[in-house]
C-alpha positions as CSV (number, residue, x, y, z in Angstrom):
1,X,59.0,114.4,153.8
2,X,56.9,117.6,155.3
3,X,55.1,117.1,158.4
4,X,51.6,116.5,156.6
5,X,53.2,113.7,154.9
6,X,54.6,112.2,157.7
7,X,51.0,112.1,159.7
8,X,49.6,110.5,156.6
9,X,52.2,107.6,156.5
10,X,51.7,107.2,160.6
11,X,48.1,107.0,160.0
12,X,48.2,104.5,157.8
13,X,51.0,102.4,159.4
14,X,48.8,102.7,162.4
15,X,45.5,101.6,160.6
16,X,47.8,98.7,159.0
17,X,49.0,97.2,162.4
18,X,45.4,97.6,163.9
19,X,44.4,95.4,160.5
20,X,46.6,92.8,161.4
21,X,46.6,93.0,165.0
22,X,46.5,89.4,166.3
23,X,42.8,88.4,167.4
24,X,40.9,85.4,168.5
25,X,38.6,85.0,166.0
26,X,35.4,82.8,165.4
27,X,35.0,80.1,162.4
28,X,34.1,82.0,159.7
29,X,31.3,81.1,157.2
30,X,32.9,82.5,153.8
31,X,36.8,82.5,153.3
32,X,39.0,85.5,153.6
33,X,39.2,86.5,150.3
34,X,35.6,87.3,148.6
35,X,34.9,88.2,145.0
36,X,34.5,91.9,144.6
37,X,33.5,94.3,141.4
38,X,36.6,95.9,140.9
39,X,36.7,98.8,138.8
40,X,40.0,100.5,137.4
41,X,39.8,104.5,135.8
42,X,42.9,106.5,133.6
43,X,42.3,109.8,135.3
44,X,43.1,112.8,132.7
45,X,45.0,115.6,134.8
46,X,46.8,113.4,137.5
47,X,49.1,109.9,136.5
48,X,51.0,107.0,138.9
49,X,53.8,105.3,138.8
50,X,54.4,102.1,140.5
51,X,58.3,103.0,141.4
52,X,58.0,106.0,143.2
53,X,61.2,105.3,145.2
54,X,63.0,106.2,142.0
55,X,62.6,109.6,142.6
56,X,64.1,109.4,145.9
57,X,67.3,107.6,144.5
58,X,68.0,110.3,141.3
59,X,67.9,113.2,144.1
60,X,70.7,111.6,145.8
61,X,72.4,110.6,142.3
62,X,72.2,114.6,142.1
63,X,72.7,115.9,144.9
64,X,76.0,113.5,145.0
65,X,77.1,115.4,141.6
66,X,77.4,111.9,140.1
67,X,75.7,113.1,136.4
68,X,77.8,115.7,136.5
69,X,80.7,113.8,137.1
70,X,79.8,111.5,134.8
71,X,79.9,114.0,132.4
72,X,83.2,115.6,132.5
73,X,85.2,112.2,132.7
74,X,83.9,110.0,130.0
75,X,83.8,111.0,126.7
76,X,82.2,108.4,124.4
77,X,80.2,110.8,122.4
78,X,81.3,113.4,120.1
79,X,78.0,115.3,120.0
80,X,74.7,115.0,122.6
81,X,71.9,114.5,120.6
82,X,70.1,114.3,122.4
83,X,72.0,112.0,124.8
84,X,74.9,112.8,127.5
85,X,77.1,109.8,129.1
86,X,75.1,110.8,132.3
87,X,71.7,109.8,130.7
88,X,73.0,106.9,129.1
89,X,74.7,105.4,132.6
90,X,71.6,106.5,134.6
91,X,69.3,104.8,131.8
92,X,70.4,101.5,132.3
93,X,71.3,101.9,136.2
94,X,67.6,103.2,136.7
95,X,66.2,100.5,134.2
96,X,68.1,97.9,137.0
97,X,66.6,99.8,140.2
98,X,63.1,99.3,138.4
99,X,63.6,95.7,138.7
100,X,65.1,95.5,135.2
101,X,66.2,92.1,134.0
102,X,67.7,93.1,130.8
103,X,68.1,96.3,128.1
104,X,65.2,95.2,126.4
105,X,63.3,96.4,130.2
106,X,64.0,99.7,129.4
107,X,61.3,99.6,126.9
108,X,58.6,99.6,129.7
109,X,60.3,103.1,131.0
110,X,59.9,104.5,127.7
111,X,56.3,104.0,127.3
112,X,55.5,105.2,130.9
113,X,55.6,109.2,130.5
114,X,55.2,110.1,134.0
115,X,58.4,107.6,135.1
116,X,60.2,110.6,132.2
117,X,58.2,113.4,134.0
118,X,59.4,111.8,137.4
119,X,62.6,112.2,135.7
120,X,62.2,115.7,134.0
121,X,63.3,113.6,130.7
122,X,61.7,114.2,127.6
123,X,62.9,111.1,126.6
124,X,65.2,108.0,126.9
125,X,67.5,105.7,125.0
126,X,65.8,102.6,123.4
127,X,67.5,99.7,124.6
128,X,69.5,99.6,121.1
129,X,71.0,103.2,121.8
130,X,71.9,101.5,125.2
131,X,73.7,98.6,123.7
132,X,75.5,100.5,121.2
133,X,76.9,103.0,124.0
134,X,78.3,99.9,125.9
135,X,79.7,98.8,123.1
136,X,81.9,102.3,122.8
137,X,83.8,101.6,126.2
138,X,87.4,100.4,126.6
139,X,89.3,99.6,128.9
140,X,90.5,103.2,129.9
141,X,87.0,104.3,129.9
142,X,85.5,101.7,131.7
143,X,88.4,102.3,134.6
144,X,87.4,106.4,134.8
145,X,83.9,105.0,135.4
146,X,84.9,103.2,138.5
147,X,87.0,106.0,139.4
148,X,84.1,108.3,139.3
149,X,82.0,106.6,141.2
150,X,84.6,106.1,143.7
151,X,85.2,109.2,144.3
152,X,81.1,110.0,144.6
153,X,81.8,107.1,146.9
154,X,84.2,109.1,149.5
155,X,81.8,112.1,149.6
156,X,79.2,109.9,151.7
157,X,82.2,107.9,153.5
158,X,83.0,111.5,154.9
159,X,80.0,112.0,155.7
160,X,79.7,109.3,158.4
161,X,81.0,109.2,162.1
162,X,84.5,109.2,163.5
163,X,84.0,105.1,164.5
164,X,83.0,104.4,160.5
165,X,86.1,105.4,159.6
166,X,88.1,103.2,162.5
167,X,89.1,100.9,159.5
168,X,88.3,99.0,156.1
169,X,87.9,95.6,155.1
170,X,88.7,94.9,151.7
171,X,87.1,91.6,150.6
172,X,88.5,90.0,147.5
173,X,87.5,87.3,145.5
174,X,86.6,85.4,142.0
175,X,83.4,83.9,140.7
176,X,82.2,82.0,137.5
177,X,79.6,83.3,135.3
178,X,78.1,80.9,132.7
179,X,76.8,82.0,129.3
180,X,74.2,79.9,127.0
181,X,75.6,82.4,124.1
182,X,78.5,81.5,121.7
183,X,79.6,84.2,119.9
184,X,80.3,86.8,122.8
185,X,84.2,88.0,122.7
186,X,86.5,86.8,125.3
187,X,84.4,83.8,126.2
188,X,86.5,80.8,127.5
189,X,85.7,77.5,129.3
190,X,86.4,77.7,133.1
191,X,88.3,74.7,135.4
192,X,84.7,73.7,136.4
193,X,83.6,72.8,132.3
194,X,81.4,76.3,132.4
195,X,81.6,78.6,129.5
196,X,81.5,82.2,130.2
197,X,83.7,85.0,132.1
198,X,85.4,85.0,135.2
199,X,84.6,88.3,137.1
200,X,87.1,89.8,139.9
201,X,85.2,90.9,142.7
202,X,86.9,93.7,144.9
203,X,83.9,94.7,148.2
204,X,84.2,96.8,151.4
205,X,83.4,94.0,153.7
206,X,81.7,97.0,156.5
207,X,79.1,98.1,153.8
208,X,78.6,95.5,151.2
209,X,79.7,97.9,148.4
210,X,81.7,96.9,145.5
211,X,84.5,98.9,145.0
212,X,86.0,97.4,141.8
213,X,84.4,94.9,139.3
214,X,86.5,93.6,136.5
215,X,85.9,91.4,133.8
216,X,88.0,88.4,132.7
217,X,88.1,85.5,130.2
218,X,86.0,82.3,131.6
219,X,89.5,80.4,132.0
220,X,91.8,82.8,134.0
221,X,92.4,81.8,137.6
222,X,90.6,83.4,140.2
223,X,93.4,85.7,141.6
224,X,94.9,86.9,138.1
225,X,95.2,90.4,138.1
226,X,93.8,90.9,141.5
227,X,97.3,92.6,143.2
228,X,96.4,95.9,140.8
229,X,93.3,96.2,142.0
230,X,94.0,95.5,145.9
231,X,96.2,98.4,145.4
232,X,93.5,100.2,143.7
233,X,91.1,100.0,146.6
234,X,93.6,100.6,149.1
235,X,94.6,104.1,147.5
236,X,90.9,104.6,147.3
237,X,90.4,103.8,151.4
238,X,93.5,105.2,152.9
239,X,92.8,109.0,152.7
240,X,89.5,108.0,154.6
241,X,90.3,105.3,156.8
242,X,92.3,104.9,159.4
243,X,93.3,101.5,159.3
244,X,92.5,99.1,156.3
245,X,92.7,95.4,156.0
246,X,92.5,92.9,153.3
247,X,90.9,89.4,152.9
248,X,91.1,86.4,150.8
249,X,91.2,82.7,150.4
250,X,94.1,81.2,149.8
251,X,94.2,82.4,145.6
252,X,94.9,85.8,147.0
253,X,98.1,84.7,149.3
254,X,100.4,86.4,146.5
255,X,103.2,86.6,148.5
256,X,105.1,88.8,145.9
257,X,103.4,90.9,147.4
258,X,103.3,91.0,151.3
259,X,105.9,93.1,152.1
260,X,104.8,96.0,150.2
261,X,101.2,95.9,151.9
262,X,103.1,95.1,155.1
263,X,103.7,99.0,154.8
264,X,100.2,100.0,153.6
265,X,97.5,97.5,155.5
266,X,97.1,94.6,157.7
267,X,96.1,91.7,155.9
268,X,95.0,87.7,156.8
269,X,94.8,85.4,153.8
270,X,94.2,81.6,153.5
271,X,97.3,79.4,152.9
272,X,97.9,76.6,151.2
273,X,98.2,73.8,153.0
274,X,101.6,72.5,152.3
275,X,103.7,69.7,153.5
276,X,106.6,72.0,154.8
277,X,103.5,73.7,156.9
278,X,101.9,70.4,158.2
279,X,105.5,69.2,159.5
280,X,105.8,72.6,161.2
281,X,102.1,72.4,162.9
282,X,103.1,68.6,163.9
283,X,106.6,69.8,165.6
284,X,104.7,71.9,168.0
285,X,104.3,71.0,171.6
286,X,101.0,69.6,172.4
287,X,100.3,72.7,175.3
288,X,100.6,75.1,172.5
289,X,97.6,74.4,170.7
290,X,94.2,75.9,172.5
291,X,90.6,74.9,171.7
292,X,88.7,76.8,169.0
293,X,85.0,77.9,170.6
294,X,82.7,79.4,167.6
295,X,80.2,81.6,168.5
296,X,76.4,80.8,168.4
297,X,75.0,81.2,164.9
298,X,72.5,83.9,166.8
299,X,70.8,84.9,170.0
300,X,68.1,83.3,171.5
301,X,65.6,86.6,172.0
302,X,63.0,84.2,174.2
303,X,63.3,80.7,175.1
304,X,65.5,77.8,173.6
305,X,63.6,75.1,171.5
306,X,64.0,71.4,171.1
307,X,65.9,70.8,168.1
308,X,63.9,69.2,165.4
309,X,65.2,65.5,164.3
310,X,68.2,65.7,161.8
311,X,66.5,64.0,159.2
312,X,69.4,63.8,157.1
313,X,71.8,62.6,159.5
314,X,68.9,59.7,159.6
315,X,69.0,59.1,156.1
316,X,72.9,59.0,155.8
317,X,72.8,56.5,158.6
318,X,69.9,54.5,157.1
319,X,72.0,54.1,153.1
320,X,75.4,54.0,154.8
321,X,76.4,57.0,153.1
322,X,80.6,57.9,153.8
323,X,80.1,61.0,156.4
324,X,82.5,63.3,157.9
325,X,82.0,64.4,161.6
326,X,83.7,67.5,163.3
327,X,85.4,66.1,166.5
328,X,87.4,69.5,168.0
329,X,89.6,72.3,166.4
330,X,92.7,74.1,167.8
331,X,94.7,76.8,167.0
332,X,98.3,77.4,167.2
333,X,100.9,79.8,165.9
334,X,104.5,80.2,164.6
335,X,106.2,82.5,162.3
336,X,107.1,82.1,159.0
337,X,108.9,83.6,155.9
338,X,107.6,82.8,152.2
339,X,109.7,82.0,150.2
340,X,109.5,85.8,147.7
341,X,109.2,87.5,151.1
342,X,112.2,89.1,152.8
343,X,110.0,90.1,156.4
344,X,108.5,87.0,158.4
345,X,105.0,86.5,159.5
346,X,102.1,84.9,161.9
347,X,101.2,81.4,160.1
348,X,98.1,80.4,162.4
349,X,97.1,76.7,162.1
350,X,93.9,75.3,162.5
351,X,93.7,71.5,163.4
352,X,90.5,69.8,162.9
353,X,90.2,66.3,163.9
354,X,87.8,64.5,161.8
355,X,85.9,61.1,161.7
356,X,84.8,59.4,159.2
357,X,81.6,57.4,159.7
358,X,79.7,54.6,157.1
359,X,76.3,54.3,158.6
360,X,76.7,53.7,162.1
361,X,80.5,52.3,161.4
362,X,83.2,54.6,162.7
363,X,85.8,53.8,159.8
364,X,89.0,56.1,161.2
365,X,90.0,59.4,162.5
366,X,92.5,61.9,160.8
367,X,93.1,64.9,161.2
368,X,93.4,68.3,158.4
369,X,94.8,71.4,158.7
370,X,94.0,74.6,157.5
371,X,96.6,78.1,157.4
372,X,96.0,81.3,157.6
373,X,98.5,84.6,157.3
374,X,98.7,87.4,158.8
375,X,101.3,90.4,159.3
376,X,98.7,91.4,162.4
377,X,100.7,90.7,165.8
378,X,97.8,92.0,167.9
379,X,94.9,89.7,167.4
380,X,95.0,86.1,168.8
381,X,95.1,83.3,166.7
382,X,91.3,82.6,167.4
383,X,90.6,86.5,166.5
384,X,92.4,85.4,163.4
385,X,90.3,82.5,162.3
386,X,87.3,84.1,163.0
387,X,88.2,87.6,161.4
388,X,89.2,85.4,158.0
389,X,85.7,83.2,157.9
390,X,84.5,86.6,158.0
391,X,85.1,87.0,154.7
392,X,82.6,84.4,153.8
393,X,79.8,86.8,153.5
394,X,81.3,88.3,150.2
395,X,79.5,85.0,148.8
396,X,75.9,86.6,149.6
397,X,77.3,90.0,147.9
398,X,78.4,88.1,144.7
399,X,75.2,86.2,145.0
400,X,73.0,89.6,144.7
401,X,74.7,90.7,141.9
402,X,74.2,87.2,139.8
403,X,70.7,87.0,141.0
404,X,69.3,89.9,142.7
405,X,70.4,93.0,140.3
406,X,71.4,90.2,137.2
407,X,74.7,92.8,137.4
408,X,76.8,89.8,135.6
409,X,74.2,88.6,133.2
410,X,76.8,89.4,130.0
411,X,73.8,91.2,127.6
412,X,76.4,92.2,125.3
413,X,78.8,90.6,122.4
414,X,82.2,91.2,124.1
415,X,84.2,91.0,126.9
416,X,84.2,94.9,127.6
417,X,80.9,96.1,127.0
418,X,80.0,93.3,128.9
419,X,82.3,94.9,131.5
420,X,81.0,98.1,131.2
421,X,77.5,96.6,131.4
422,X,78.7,95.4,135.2
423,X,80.2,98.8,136.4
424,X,76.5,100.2,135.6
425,X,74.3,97.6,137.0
426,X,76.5,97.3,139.9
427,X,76.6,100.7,140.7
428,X,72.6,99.9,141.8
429,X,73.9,97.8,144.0
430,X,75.8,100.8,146.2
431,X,73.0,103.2,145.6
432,X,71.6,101.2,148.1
433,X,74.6,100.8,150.3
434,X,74.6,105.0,149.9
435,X,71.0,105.4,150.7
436,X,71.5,103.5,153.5
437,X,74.8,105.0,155.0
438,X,72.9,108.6,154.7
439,X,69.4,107.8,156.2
440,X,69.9,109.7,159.8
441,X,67.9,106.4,161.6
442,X,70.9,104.1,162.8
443,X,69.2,101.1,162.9
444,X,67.5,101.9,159.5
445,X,71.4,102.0,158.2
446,X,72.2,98.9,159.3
447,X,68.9,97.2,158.0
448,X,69.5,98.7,154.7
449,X,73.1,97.5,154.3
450,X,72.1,94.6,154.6
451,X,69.0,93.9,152.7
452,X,68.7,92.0,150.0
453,X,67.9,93.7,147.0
454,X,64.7,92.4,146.5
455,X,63.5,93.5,149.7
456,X,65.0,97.1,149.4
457,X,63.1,97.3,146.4
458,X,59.9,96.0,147.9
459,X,60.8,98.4,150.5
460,X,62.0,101.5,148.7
461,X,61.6,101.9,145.1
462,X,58.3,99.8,144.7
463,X,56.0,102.4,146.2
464,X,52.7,103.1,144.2
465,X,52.6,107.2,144.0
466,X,50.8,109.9,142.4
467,X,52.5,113.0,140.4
468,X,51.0,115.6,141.0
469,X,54.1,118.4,139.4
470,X,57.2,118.5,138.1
């Protein structure tokens, strides 16, 4: 932005906040909004566009080297006419950071010539060009995709400070994604009676980014295939990172594995809670176990409040509904050895004792346990707990891409285009993370990662401008 710009976008933010400066104001006579004669006019020599972020976004996509990238790894098409791989990718990835829902968006883009001027594209595939090129992707191709990106990915991971690159977290885990369709390829019914696919979700828990997204049939549990790609992502974050971790529930405890990440990451999964375990956690001495504080949710910037009345602890109380009420926790620790494992590790063990209530009736105590593993011998066993709730925010990341960029919305007729359809859409989803991490403003980085989508759209891409050249 040149420095005429810049006073221009001051002045107005300035003029805004003076608008809505809080005042004391008198009753009015009429209501805040009044009926005015609005007027619209198509100039001849000058056009808008109502997304002028986008422009922002395919400089960095350049700049980056990603369309050229593109370019010399996949090969879909035997001849460009007009169309490279780069313009079909950026098609539907651009249709998504416009606030896309589906191919058939792209139409919009197609009959607004200064979004292709904004562009420098004479032109842009219709969206049955761009179901036809998702429908050319296998499984290899698809792969080389991710690997491209990844490797744009690194450039801007370099590009941050010595304390970014302390260490990774790599977040794993499975969702369900239902379908109304029934004739799309690879389609099963999942454990929870949904039909559809059963996505693998591999994320970089520091910036929200998806590393790896991989489509699978609706009925596959939710760690098959996941040991590959955990190794994937941490060949992709160990030439960067110093130290890299990786997280999952219980699914992901694939002990088959352990002692080979033993010698590549640190890792703390969920463990099932089995009887052999609860026998264990009973046989320790009582001093062993130490109380479990969380953290507040947030920080009070000004003054506490009253707490409002818990009206649905009222109604529970009120129907005699069965409710369960956290008593304590503790944490304690011991080693252990799985069984396909030949090194032992920390088992940490969280008690929680639990009542059970009817009403006002107090019906009995018990208490549950819950296990965690680690091969870290640093961090207490609260530290451990804490780190592996952690993972919990991967839910909000899986969330945005069902709702926020519709990445898993299966547009396609088979289990691999609809795959490829992911990788693209989802690759909005760390243009943002990457806009973020390179914006100089620290505390615009951190705001950025973690916006929603819709808001970084609202933010950055929805911005009413004027072209004036190309």
């Amino acid at each position: 932005m040149n420095i005429r710009n810049h006073r221009i976008y001051h002045r107005d933010k300035q003029n805004l906040s003076n608008r809505l400066e809080r005042r004391r104001y008198e009753a009015q006579a009429e209501p805040i909004f009044k009926g005015t004669n609005i007027h619209y006019e198509i100039a001849d020599r000058t056009r808008a566009i109502g997304y002028g972020g986008i422009g922002a976004m395919h400089t960095l996509v350049c700049n980056l080297g990603l369309d050229r990238a593109i370019n010399e790894n996949i090969k879909l098409l035997k001849i460009h006419v007009p169309y490279h791989e780069s313009d079909h990718v950026l098609n539907m990835t651009y249709n998504v950071l416009t606030d896309g829902k589906c191919l058939e968006d792209i139409d919009r883009l197609r009959n607004n010539e200064t979004y292709m001027n904004g562009l420098g594209a004479e032109r842009i595939p219709d969206p049955t060009t761009a179901g036809d090129f998702l429908r050319r992707f296998d499984e290899g191709s698809i792969c080389t995709l991710q690997e491209t990106i990844n490797e744009t990915r690194k450039k801007v991971w370099r590009q941050q400070s010595e304390s970014f690159r302390k260490e990774a977290i790599i977040d794993v885990d499975g969702t369900i994604v239902g379908t109304t369709g029934e004739c799309k390829g690879g389609m099963d019914i999942s454990y929870n009676g949904i039909w559809g696919y059963a996505p693998l979700i591999v994320s970089l828990a520091n910036t929200n980014e998806v590393l790896y997204v991989v489509n699978r049939s609706g009925n596959r549990p939710s760690h098959d295939g996941s040991a590959a790609w955990m190794d994937r992502a941490i060949e992709l974050t160990a030439p960067v990172f110093r130290k890299i971790w990786l997280r999952g529930d219980t699914d992901f405890s694939l002990t088959r594995n352990f002692d080979r990440w033993d010698a590549q990451a640190g890792f703390v999964f969920g463990y099932d809670t089995r009887q052999n375990l609860i026998q264990r956690a009973d046989s320790l001495p009582a001093d062993v176990w130490k109380p479990l504080p969380r953290p507040e949710r947030y920080e009070v910037k000004t003054r506490e409040r009253s707490r409002p009345e818990n009206v649905k602890e009222k109604v529970v109380k009120e129907r005699e509904f069965k409710n369960i009420r956290l008593n304590s926790e503790h944490v304690a620790e011991f080693d252990y050895r799985p069984t396909h494992c030949k090194k032992t590790y920390r088992m940490i063990a969280l008690k929680k004792n639990i009542t059970q209530e009817k009403g006002e009736t107090r019906l009995f105590d018990e208490i549950r346990y819950f296990f965690y593993i680690t091969n870290d011998r640093e961090m207490t066993p609260l530290e451990v707990v804490l780190f592996a709730n952690d993972r919990c925010n991967q839910e909000n990341v899986i969330a945005q891409l069902k709702t926020g960029i519709n990445a898993l919305r299966m547009p396609s007729d088979n289990l691999l285009s609809n795959w490829a359809y992911m990788v693209i859409a989802t690759l909005v989803w760390n243009l943002k993370a990457w806009y973020g991490l390179l914006t100089p403003a620290p505390h615009m980085c951190r705001d950025i990662l973690r916006m929603e989508f819709k808001r970084f759209l609202d933010s950055f891409i929805k911005l009413p401008c004027q072209k004036v050249n190309v």
